[in-house]
N, C-alpha and C positions, 0 to 999 in steps of 0.2 A: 504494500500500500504506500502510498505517498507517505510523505513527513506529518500530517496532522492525525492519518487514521482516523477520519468522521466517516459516517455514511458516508453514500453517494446515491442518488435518483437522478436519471438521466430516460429521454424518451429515445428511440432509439430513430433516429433522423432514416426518411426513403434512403438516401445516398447511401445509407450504410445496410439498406434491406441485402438479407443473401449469404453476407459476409460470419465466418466465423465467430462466435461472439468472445472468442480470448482476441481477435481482432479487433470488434468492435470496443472492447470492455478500455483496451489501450488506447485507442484511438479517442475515446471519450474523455478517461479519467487522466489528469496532467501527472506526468510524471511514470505513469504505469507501466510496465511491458507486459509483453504479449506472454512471457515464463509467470509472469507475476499472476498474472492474470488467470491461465490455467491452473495453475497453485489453490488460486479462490476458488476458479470454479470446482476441482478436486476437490476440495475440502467446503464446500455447499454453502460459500461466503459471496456468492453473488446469486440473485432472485430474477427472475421474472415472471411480470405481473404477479406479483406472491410470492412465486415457488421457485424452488432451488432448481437453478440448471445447470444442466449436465455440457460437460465437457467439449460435445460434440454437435451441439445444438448449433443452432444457426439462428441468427436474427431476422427478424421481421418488424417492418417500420410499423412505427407507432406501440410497441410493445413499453412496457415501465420495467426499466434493467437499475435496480438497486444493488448496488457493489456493498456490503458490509466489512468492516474489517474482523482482523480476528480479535481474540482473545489474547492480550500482551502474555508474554512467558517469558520468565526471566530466565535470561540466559544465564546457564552450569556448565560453563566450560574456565576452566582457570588459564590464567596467567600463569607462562612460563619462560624464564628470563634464558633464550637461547638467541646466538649471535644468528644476525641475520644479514644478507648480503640485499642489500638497499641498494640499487643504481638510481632511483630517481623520489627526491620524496618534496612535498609541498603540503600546504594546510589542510587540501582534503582527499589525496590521493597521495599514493605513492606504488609503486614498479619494485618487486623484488626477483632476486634472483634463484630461485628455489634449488638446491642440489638435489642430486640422484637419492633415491627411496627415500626422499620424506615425503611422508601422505601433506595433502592440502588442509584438510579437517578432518573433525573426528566420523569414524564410520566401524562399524561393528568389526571388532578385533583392533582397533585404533583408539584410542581415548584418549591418549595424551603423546605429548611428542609431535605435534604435525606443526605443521605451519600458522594454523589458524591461533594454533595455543602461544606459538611464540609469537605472534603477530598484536597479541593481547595483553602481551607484559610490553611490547612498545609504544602504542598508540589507542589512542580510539578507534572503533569499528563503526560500521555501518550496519545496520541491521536488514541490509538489502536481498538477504539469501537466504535467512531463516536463520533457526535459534541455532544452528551447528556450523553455518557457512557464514558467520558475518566478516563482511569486505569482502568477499571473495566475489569478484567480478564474472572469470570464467575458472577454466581448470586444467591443471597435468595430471597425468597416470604418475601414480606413486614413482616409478623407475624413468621419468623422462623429466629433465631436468630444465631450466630456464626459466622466462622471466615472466610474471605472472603481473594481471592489475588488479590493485586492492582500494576502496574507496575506504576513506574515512568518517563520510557522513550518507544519507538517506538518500538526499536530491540528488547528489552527484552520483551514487550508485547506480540510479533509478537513469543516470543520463546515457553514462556509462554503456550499461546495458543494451540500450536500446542504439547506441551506436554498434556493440557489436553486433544484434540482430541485423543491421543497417547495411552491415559490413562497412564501416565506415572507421575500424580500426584494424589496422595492417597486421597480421599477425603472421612471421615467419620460422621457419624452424631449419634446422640443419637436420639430413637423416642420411645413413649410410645402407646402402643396400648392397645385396645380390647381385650383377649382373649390370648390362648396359642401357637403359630404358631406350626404345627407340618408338614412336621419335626421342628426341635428346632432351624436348621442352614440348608441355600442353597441358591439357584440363584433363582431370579423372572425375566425370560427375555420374553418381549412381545415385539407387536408394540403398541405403543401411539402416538395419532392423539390428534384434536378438536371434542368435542363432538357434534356425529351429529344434538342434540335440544339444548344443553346450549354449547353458543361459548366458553362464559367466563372458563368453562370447560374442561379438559384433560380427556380422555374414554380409555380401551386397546381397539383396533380395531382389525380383521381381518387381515393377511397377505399381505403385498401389500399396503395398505393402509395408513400406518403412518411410524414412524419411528423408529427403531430398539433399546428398553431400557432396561439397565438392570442394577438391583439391587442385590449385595448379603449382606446378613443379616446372624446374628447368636444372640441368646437370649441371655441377660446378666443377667438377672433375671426376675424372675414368681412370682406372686400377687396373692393371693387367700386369700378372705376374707368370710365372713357372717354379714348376717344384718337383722332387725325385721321391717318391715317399722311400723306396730304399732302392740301393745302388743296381739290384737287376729288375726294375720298373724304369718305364719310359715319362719323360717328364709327361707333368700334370700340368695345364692352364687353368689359371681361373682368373675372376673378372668382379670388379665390384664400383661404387661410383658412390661421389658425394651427392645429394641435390640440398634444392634450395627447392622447400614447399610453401607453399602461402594458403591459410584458408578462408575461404568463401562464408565456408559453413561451419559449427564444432560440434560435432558428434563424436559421439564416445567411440576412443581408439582410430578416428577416422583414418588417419595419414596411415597406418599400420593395416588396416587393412586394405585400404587402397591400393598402397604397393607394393602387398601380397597378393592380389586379387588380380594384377597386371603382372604379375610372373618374378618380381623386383623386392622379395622380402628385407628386412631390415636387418642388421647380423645381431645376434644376439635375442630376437625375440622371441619368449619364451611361448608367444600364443599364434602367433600368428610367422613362425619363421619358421628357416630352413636348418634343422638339427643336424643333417646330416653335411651339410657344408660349413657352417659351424663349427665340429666338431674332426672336421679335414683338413689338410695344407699345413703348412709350417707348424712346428712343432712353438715358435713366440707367437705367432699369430690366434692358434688355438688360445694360451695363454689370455692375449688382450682380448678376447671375444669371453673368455671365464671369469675376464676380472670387470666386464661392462655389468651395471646392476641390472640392467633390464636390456630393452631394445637401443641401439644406436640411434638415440633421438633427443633433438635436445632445440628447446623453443628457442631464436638466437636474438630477433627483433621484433619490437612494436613499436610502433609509428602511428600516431594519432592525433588530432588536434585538443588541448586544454578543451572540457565540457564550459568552465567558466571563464575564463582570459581570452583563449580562441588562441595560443601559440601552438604552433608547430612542433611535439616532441618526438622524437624519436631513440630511441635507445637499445645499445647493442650491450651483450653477455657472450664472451666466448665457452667455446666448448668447456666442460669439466675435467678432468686430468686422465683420467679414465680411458675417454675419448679420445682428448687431442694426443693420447700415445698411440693408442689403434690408427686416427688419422697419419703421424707421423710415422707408422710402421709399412704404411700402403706405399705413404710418398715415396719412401727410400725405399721400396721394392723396386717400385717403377724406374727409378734413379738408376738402381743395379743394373737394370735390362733383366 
């Protein structure tokens, strides 16, 4: 909800007859997103004419759509004084740099130790996410590393948001794959659901089905090596490439399984990769891919304009140590011949 949390009664205007009504609910109430929005209708905190609706309802003009808020809840999550890597901070935002397996917030088998908890012994939060995510603007997978945006107040959260629905903030990442993507640069847009045998899983589905994601990518560099696994074996090629992803859209595990889904797994990933090459080639190489926490993925830039100033920021996180040895292990391969 907004910053005041009152009601809301609003008639539901022709121009918006048809439309979604986590559509309409945002487009009405200042400040709202369309996450937000779902959220109430989920939880049966927005009405029409009377009665709770459902999620999937659709507006029709002249209807009476009452937005309620909730029930405040005090948030039980504690302050915990752990260093944090700050690249960009101001009065009601700030940009951190998250390292490899720290969870973002608390989540079942997670309660303490995440980011959200150390983020709570530095600053004020935002309560834009709910009682377990406040400031958390969007999100990393526990084992993917970089930089993340965190609000520190209501409004700007609420801005925030809806700029990245907007896609109106640049978000980039570095990831190392498998193999040589060809083309070398383009869009990956599917629909991405739950995988219909493993939940824990993200799958491309079928039209209709999930939900609309997309990735564009462009190569920053190609890896092409040789290797003898023992002296009466013929050498072995193999092939691997940095890219530069940007996304459109944030769905859960997108990039990873996009680039599994195109033949281009990530090295290292534990759900969506390729074990068996992973687990081949050089005996350092093997090594740097056991010593990676998760997949070879690490958010590197965001670029955005101020929600309140209107400057231009942008801001870069290099790779984590992990990484940039696995990268510096490919380049001096290459080197060798």
């Amino acid at each position: 909800m907004p910053e005041d949390d009152v009601p809301r009664t609003f008639i539901v205007p022709e121009h918006l007859a048809g439309q979604r009504l986590d559509r309409v609910v945002a487009e009405l109430v200042p400040g709202m997103t369309r996450s937000a929005a779902q959220r109430l209708l989920r939880e049966s905190h927005i009405l029409v004419d009377g009665a709770p609706a459902r999620p999937a309802d659709h507006a029709v003009g002249g209807q009476q759509l009452s937005v309620q808020p909730p029930v405040a809840r005090p948030l039980a999550l504690a302050a915990e004084p752990v260093k944090l890597d700050i690249v960009y901070e101001d009065d009601v935002l700030l940009v951190v740099n998250k390292p490899p397996r720290m969870v973002v917030h608390p989540a079942h088998g997670h309660h303490s130790g995440t980011l959200v908890n150390a983020l709570l012994a530095h600053c004020q939060l935002s309560g834009g996410s709910g009682a377990v995510r406040p400031g958390v603007v969007h999100r990393l997978d526990q084992d993917t590393s970089g930089l993340l945006l965190v609000a520190k107040r209501d409004d700007v959260h609420a801005m925030l948001s809806r700029m990245v629905e907007e896609r109106a903030i640049r978000r980039r990442y570095l990831a190392v794959v498998w193999g040589t993507p060809e083309p070398p640069s383009g869009r990956i847009q599917t629909t991405l659901g739950r995988h219909p045998q493993h939940r824990t899983m993200m799958a491309v589905l079928q039209p209709g089905r999930g939900r609309l994601a997309i990735t564009d990518y462009e190569t920053l560099e190609t890896y092409r090596w040789s290797w003898c696994p023992s002296a009466d074996e013929r050498p072995r090629q193999r092939q691997a490439s940095l890219l530069r992803c940007e996304l459109q859209t944030g769905r859960t595990h997108q990039i990873r399984v996009h680039l599994s889904h195109r033949g281009y797994p990530l090295l290292g990933d534990p759900l969506y990769g390729d074990r068996v090459r992973d687990a081949g080639g050089p005996e350092r190489l093997r090594e740097l891919i056991r010593a990676l926490p998760g997949q070879a993925l690490h958010a590197a830039e965001l670029a955005f304009r101020h929600p309140l100033t209107g400057e231009e920021l942008h801001v870069e996180a290099p790779p984590p140590p992990a990484l940039a040895a696995l990268l510096g292990w490919l380049r001096a391969a290459v080197a060798a011949g």
